[in-house]
ChimeraX commands (.cxc) that place a marker at each C-alpha (Angstrom):
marker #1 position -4.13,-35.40,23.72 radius 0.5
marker #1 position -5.79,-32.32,25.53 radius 0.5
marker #1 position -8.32,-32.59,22.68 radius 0.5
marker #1 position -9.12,-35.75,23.00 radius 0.5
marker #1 position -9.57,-35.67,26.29 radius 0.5
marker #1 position -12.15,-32.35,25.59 radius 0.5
marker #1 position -13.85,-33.87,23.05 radius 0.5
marker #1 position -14.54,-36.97,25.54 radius 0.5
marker #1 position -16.49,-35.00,28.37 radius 0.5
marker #1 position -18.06,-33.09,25.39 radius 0.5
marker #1 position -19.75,-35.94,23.98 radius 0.5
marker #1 position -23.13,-36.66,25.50 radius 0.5
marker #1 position -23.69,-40.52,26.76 radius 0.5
marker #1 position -26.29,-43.07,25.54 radius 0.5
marker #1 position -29.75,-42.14,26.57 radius 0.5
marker #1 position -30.75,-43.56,29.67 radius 0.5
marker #1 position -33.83,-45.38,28.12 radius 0.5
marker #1 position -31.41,-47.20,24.94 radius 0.5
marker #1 position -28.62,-48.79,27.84 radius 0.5
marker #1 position -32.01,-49.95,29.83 radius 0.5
marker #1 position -32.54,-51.21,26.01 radius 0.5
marker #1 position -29.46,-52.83,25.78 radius 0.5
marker #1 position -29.04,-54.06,29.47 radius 0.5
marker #1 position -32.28,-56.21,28.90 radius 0.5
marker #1 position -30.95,-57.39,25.32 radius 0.5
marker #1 position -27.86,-58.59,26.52 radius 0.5
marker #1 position -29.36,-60.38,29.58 radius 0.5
marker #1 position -31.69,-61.97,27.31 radius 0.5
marker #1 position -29.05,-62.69,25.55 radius 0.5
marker #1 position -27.35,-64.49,28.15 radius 0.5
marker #1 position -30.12,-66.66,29.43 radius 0.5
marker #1 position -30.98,-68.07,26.45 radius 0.5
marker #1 position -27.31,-68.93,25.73 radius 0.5
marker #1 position -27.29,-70.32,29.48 radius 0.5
marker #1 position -30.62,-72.54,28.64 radius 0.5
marker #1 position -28.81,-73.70,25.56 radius 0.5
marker #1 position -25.28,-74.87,27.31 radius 0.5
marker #1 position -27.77,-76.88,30.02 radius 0.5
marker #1 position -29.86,-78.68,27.17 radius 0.5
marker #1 position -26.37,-79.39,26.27 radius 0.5
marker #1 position -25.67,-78.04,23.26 radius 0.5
marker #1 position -21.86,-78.01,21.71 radius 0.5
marker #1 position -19.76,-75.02,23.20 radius 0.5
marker #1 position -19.44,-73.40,19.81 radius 0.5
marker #1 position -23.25,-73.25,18.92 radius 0.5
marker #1 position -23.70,-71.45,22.12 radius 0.5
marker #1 position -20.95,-68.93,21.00 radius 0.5
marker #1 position -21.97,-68.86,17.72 radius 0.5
marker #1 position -25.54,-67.60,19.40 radius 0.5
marker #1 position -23.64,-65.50,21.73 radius 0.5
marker #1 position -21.72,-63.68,18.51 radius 0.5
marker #1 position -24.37,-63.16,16.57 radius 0.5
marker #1 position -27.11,-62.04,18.90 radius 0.5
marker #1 position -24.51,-59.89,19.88 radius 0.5
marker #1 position -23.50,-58.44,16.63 radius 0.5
marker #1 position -27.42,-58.01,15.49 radius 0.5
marker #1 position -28.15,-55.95,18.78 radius 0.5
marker #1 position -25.15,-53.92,17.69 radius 0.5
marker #1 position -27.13,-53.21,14.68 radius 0.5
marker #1 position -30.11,-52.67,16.49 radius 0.5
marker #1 position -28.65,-50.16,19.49 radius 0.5
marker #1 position -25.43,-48.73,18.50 radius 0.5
marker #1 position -23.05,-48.00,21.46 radius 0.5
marker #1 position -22.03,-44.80,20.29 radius 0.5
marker #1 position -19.59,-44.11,23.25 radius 0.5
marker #1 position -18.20,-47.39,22.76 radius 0.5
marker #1 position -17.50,-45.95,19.39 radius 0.5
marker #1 position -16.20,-42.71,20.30 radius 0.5
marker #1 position -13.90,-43.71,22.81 radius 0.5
marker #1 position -12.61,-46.37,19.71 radius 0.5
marker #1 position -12.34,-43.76,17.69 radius 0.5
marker #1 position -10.55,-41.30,19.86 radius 0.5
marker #1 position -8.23,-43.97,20.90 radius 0.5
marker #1 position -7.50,-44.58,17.25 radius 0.5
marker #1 position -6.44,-41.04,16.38 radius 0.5
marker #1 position -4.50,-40.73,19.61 radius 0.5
marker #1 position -2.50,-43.95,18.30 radius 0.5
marker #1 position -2.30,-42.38,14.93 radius 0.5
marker #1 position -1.10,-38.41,16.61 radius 0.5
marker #1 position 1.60,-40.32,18.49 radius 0.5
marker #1 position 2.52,-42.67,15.93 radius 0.5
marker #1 position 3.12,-39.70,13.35 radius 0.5
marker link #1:1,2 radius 0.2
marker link #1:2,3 radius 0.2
marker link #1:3,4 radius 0.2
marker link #1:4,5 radius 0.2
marker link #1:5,6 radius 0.2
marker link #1:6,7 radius 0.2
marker link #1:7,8 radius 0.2
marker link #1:8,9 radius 0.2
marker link #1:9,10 radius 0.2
marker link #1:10,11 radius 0.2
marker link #1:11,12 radius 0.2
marker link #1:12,13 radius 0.2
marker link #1:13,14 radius 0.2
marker link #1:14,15 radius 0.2
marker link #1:15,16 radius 0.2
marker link #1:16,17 radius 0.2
marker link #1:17,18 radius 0.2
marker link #1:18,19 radius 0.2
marker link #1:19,20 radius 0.2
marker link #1:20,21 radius 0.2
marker link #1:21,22 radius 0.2
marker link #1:22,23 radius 0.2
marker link #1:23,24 radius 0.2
marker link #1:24,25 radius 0.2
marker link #1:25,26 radius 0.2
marker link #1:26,27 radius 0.2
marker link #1:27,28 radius 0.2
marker link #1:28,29 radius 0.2
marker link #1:29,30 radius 0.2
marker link #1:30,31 radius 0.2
marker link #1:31,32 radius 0.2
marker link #1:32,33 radius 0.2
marker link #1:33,34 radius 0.2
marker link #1:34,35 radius 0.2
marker link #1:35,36 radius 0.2
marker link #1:36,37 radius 0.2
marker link #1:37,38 radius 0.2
marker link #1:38,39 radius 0.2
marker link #1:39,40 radius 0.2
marker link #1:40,41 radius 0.2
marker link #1:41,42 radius 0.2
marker link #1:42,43 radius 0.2
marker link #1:43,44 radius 0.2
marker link #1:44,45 radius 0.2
marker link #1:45,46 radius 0.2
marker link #1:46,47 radius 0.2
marker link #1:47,48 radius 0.2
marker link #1:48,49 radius 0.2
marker link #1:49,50 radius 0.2
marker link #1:50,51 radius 0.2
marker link #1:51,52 radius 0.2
marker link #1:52,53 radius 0.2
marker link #1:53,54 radius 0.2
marker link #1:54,55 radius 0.2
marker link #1:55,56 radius 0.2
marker link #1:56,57 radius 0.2
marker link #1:57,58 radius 0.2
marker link #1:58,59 radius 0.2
marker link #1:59,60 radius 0.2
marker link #1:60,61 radius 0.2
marker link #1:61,62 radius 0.2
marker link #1:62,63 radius 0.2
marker link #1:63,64 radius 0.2
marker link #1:64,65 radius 0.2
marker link #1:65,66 radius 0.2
marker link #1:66,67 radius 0.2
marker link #1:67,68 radius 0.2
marker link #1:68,69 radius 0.2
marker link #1:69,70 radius 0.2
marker link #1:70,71 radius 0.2
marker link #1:71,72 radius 0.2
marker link #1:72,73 radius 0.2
marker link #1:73,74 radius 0.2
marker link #1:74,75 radius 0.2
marker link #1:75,76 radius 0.2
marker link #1:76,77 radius 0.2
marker link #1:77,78 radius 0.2
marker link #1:78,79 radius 0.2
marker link #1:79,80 radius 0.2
marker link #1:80,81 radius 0.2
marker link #1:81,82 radius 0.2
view
């Protein structure tokens, strides 16, 4: 786990200017899915939006510490597990 742990505080973090990148996709995100619920639109067309807006800015700007921190928590899981 000591590795892990390491390899953590090791990796460098998102650049400052992609999470200003993502911080304005994801409140764009949000607004529009706000305008749509007050036009009243169904509840599932707005999280339908929601999901795949979502899932295309993944695309688009990676979290890659998101995925680390997946990733180490997998192989922890899988050191422990045996």
């Amino acid at each position: 786990m000591g590795a892990i742990v390491k390899e953590q505080s090791i990796c460098t973090s998102m650049d400052a200017k992609t999470r200003l990148q993502r911080v304005e996709a994801l409140e764009t995100i949000k607004n529009k899915a706000l305008e749509k619920a007050e036009r009243g639109e169904d509840s599932l067309e707005v999280r339908d939006f929601v999901t795949s807006a979502k899932k295309e800015l993944a695309y688009e700007l990676p979290d890659e510490d998101a995925f680390r921190k997946a990733m180490n928590a997998t192989l922890a899981y899988k050191a422990k597990k045996g």
